[in-house]
N, C-alpha and C positions, 0 to 999 in steps of 0.2 A: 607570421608563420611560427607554428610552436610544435616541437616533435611529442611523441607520444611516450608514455615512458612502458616499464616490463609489462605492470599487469593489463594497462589501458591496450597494448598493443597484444598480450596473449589474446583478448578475445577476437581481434581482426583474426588470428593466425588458427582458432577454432571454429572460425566462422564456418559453415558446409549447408547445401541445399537441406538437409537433414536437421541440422544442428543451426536456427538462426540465431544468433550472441544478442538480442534484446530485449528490455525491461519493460514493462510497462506497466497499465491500468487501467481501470473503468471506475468513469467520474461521471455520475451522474448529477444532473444541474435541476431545477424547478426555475421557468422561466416567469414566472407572473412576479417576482421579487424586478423585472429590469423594467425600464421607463415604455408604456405603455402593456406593461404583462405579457409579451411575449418576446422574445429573441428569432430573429431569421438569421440564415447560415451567413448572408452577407457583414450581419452585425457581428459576427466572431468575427469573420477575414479582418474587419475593420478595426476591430478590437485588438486580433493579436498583433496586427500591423503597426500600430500604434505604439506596441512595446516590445519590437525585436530589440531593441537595443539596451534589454535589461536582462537579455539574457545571449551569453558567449555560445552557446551550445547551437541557436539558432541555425545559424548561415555558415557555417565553417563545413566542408567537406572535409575527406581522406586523402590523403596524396601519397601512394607507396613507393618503395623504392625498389629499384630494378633489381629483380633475384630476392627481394626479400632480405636482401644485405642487414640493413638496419632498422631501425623502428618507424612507422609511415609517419608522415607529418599533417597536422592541422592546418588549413586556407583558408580564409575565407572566400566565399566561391562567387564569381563575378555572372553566374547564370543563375542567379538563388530565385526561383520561381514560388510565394508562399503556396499557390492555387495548388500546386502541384502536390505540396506536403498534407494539407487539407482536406480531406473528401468528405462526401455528405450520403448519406443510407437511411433507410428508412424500413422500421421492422412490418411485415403484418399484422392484421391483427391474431390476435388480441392484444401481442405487445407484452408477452409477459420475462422476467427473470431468466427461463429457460431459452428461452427465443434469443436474448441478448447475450448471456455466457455463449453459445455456439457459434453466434455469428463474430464475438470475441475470439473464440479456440480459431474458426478459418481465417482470420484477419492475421491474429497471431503468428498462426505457422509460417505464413507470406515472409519469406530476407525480405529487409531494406536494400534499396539499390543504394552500395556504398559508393559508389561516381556523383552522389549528389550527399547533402547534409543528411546525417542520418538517422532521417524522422521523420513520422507520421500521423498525424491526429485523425480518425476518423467520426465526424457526427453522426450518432444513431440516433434518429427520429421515432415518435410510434411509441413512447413507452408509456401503453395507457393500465398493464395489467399488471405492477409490480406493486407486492405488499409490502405498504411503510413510505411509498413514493408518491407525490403529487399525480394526480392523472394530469398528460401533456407535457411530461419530463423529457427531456432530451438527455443521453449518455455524448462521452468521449473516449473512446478507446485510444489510447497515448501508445506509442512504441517507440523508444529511441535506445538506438545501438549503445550495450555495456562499455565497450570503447569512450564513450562522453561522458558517461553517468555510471556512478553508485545510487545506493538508496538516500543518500544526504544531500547531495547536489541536483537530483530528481527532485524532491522536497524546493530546492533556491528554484528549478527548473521554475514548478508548478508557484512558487509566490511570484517571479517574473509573468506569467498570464493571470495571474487572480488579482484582486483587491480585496482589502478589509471592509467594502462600503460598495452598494449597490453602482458607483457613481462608475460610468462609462467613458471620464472626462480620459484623455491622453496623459503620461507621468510629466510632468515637468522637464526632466533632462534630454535634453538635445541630441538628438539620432546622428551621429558626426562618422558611423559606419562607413570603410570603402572596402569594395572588394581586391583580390589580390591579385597577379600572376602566377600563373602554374610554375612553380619552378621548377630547374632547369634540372634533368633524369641526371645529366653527366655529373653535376654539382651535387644532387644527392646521393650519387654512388662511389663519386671520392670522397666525400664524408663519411659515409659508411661504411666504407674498406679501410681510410684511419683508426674508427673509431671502433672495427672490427679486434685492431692488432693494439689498441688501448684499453680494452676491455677486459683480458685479463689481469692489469694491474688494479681495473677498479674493483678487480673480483676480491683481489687478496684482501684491496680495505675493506671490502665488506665483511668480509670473513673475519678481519680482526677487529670490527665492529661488533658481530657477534660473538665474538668469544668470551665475552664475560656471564652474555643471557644463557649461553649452552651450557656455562660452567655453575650457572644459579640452578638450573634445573637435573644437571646431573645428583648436584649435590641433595638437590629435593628428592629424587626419586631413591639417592642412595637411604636417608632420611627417612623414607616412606611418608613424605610428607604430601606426595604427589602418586598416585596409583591409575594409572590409563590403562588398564587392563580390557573394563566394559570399552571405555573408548574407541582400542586401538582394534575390536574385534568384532566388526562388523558383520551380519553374517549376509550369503548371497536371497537375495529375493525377486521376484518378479519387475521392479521397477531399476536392479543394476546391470542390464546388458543394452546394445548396443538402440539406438530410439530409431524411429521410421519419421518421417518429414508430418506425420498428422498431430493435431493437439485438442484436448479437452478441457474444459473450464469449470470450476466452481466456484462458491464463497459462501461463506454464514458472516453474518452480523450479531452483536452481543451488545450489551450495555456494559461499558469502560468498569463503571463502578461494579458490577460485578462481579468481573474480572479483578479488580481490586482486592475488594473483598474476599474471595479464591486464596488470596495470599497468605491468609490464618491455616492452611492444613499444614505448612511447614516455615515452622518460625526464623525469620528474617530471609524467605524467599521475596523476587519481583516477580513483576508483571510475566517477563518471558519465561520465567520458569513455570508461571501458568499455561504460558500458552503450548510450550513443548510437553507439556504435560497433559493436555489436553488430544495435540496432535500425537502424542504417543497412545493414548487409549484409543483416536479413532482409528489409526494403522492397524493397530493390534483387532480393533473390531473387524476392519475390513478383510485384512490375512487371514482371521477366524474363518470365516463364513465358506471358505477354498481351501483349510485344510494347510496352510501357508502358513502359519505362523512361527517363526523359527523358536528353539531354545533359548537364543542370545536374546538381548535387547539390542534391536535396531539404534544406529548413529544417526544424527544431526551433524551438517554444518553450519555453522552458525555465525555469521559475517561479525565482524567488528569495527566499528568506524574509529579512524585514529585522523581522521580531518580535524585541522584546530582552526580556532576560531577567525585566522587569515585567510585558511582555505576555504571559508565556504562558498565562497564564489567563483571556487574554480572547476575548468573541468575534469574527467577523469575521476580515477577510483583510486581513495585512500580509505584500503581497508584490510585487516586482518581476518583471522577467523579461529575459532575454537569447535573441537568436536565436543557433542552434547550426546549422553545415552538416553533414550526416548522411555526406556521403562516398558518396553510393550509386552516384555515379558513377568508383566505383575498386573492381577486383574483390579485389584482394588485400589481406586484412586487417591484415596489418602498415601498407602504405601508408596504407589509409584510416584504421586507430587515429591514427600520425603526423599526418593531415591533419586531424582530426576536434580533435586535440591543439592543433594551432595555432590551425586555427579557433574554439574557446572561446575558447583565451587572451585574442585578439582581443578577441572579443566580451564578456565581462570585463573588459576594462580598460577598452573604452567603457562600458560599466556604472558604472564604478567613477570613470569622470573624469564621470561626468554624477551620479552620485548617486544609487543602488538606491533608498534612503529619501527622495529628495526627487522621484524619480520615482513615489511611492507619495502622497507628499502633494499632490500637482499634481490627482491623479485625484479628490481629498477637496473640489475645487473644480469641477465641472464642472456643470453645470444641471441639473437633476432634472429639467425638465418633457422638455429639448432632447433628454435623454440617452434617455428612454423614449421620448419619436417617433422621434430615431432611430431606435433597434432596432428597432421596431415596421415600419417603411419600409423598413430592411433585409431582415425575413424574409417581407413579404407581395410587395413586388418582386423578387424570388429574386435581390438586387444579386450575393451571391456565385457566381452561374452566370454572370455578366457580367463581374466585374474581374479582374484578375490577384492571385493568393494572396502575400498577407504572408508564410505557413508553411504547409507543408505537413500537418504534426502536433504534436503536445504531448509534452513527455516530462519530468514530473513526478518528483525523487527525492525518496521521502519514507521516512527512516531510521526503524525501529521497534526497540522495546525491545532490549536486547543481552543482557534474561536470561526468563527462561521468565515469562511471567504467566498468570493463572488465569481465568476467569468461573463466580461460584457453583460454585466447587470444581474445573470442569474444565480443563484444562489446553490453552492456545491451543496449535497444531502446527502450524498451517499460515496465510499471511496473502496475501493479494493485492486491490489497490487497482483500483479502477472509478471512472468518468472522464465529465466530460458531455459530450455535443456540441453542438455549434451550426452554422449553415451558415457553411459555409466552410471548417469542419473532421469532415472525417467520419471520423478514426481518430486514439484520444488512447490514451497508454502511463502509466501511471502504476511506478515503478521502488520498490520496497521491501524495505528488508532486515528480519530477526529470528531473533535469535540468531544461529546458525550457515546460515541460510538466505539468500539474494535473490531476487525474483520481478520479473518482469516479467508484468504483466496489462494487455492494452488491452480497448480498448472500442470497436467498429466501429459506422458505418450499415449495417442489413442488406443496405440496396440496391447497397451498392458492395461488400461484402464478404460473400458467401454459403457462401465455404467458411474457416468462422474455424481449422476442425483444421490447414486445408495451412497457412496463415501462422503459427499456432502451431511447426509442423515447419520455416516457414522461419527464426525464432527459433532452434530449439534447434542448426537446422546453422550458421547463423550463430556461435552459440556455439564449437561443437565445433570450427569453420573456427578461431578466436581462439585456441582451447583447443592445439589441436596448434602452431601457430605459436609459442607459448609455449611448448612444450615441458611441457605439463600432462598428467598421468597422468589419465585421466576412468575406467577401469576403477576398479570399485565394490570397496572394498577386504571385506575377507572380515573377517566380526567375530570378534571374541574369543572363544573357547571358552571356557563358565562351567570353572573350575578344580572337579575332583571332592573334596569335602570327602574329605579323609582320616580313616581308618576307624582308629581306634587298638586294636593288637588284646590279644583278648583275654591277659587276665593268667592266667598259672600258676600251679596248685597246687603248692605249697612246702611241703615239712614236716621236721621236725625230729628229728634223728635222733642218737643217740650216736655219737660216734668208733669204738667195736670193732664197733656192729650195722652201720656205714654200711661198714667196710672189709668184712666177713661176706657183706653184700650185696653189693658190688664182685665179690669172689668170685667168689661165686654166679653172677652173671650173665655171666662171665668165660669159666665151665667151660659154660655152656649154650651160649653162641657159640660155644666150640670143637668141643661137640659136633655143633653143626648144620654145621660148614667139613669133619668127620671123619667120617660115620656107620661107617665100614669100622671103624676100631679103638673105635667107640663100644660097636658088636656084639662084639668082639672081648674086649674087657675086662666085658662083663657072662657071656661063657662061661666 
């Protein structure tokens, strides 16, 4: 049994029919890579069965405490049903992209039932019409509650069901799993009311824990060495008031490398300053076309992972975060990458003089009862149709594998990340790379965002706008022609002949060729 700590437990305490707290994606697989080229639904059950026990997140349920006293605690669940978490669907035809993001947006919007572990795979079959994908691919829409997972240990999630190698063998390490006893409400609600009237002494340490990083950053901003101005001034838009229980889906694909490449408009930018830079032109296209575009430059928040290299195998969220200004208020993508550049920097270093991880542990201190009234007052007062927005959007980078992985033989091709909302944010980006790929996949309120294809298209022009600016070749280069195996030819009959028959022959065939260049004196000589 392991409790939950501040921010693992905020999302239980944000949870609402409106508002579901979990993460997911769509992983699409090409089954003709598994041992006889196809995969059946029974061969995942079998597959993932074979290695619950490389991953913690599996089988453990929620276990809350009575009143919401304290923070709920982790079990694992002695009714753990896989069949149940698993489901199998299958698109019509033709099976195309569109057909799969919608039937993702309705699966999405569904809460997880938290009385059981909280996750859900569902197999989408049918995908015979998607461009760039094998025809007879099969998808996996993944959902498991922000409570168990970050975007980092979602990543250990996904290496616990895949393999580096087609092979469908079982891992080696011994499945020695038992499940638990529910324990006892009265036992976790005198802990709770301890550690109710203990909690403001762990407040103060934290508070003098942080008092050196408030003091780094005061003195910066005294300094002007740090200016949060664009940051801190978000302005309201169409996707900051309070969300409706329905969801839309998109995503574009790119090539890594030119995304890469991208990185030359402003010198000693990364990858994510591409990619916010990117998503800040297509915002700005889309607010364009309605008249919506504010003055300000729209925010970013922008997750930070402070998991070290002990934690990655655990569960729960160890993460900070930084506000990123999006630029949407500058048309030309050179300028805005430059501006989108500085403004990280910024907002980074304020991160970094106040302390990513000690702004994680601060959160490990907050009151369990206060923290779930809050929320709960937040979403039934619709407070976010009322104040002024922190940030506009989310925009999450979460790096995936750098070489091919497998599920029960078949081979992962395609990946893109799905995203929760909550009021106040009704459109989150989640950014991921794999292999030779990057995607960009958000997750809208239906209500504010009804045409997810156009802002999809205002994505990829955004891109293109980046792409030529750089000076990047986007024409699809022409493949290789298989090389035609060479045909070695046939061998001559050779034969062996004496010196006086071979010259006899020579001859011979001498005087017939003469005859054929001469017929006049051929005739001549037989008169």
């Amino acid at each position: 049994m392991e409790q939950l700590q501040g921010m693992d437990a905020s999302f239980v305490s944000l949870e609402t029919p409106s508002s579901p707290m979990h993460i997911g994606s769509i992983l699409i697989y090409d089954p003709s890579t598994a041992p006889g080229g196809f995969v059946r639904f029974k061969d995942i059950l079998n597959f993932y069965e074979s290695r619950m026990q490389l991953s913690k997140t599996m089988r453990q349920k929620l276990v809350k405490v009575p009143f919401n006293i304290d923070y709920p605690y982790w079990v694992e669940d002695e009714d753990f049903d896989l069949e149940y978490h698993v489901r199998h669907v299958a698109l019509p035809a033709p099976g195309d992209w569109r057909q799969l993001c919608i039937q993702a947006a309705r699966i999405f919007a569904r809460p997880l039932d938290l009385t059981r572990p909280p996750w859900e795979f569902t197999i989408v079959g049918g995908l015979d019409n998607v461009p760039g994908i094998p025809k007879g691919s099969f998808a996996t829409i993944t959902k498991v509650h922000h409570s168990a997972i970050d975007g980092m240990s979602g990543i250990d999630l996904m290496t616990a069901l895949h393999t580096t190698t087609p092979s469908t063998a079982p891992p080696n390490e011994p499945d020695t799993w038992t499940p638990d006893k529910l324990p006892s409400k009265a036992r976790m609600f005198a802990k709770g009311y301890v550690r109710a009237w203990v909690n403001p002494v762990r407040q103060i340490g934290v508070a003098g824990q942080a008092l050196p990083g408030l003091y780094r950053a005061a003195r910066g901003m005294m300094k002007g060495q740090f200016d949060l101005k664009a940051a801190l001034s978000a302005p309201r838009t169409r996707f900051n008031g309070k969300v409706s229980p329905h969801r839309v889906y998109g995503g574009e694909t790119f090539e890594l490398k030119h995304i890469k490449d991208m990185r030359v408009l402003a010198e000693g930018a990364k990858v994510n300053d591409v990619m916010l830079s990117i998503i800040g032109g297509a915002m700005r296209k889309y607010l364009s076309t309605t008249n919506e575009l504010p003055e300000n430059t729209l925010t970013a928040m922008a997750p930070i992972s402070v998991r070290s290299e002990g934690e990655k195998g655990n569960m729960g969220n160890q993460v900070s975060a930084m506000i990123a200004p999006l630029g949407t208020h500058i048309e030309d993508p050179v300028e805005r990458m430059a501006y989108v550049f500085a403004e990280t920097s910024k907002s980074k270093a304020m991160t970094s003089a106040i302390g990513a991880r000690q702004m994680t542990e601060a959160s490990k201190s907050s009151p369990a009862l206060f923290m779930a009234l809050g929320a709960q007052l937040y979403t039934r007062l619709g407070i976010a149709n009322r104040v002024k927005p922190v940030v506009n959007t989310v925009v999450t980078n979460v790096p995936g594998p750098p070489i091919p992985i497998y599920s029960a033989g078949a081979k992962l091709v395609s990946m893109h990340g799905m995203l929760c909302l909550l009021d106040g944010m009704g459109l989150g980006h989640i950014v991921q790379s794999y292999v030779e790929q990057a995607t960009i996949g958000f997750t809208a309120d239906r209500k504010v965002m009804t045409d997810p294809e156009f802002y999809a298209q205002c994505i990829r022009e955004s891109y293109n706008e980046m792409a030529k600016a750089a000076n990047i070749d986007l024409a699809p280069k022409p493949k290789p022609k298989a090389k035609a195996k060479a045909t070695r030819p046939a061998a001559r009959k050779t034969t062996t002949r004496k010196p006086a028959k071979r010259a006899a022959a020579a001859k011979s065939t001498a005087r017939k060729t003469a005859t054929k260049k001469a017929p006049g004196k051929a005739k001549k000589r037989s008169a």
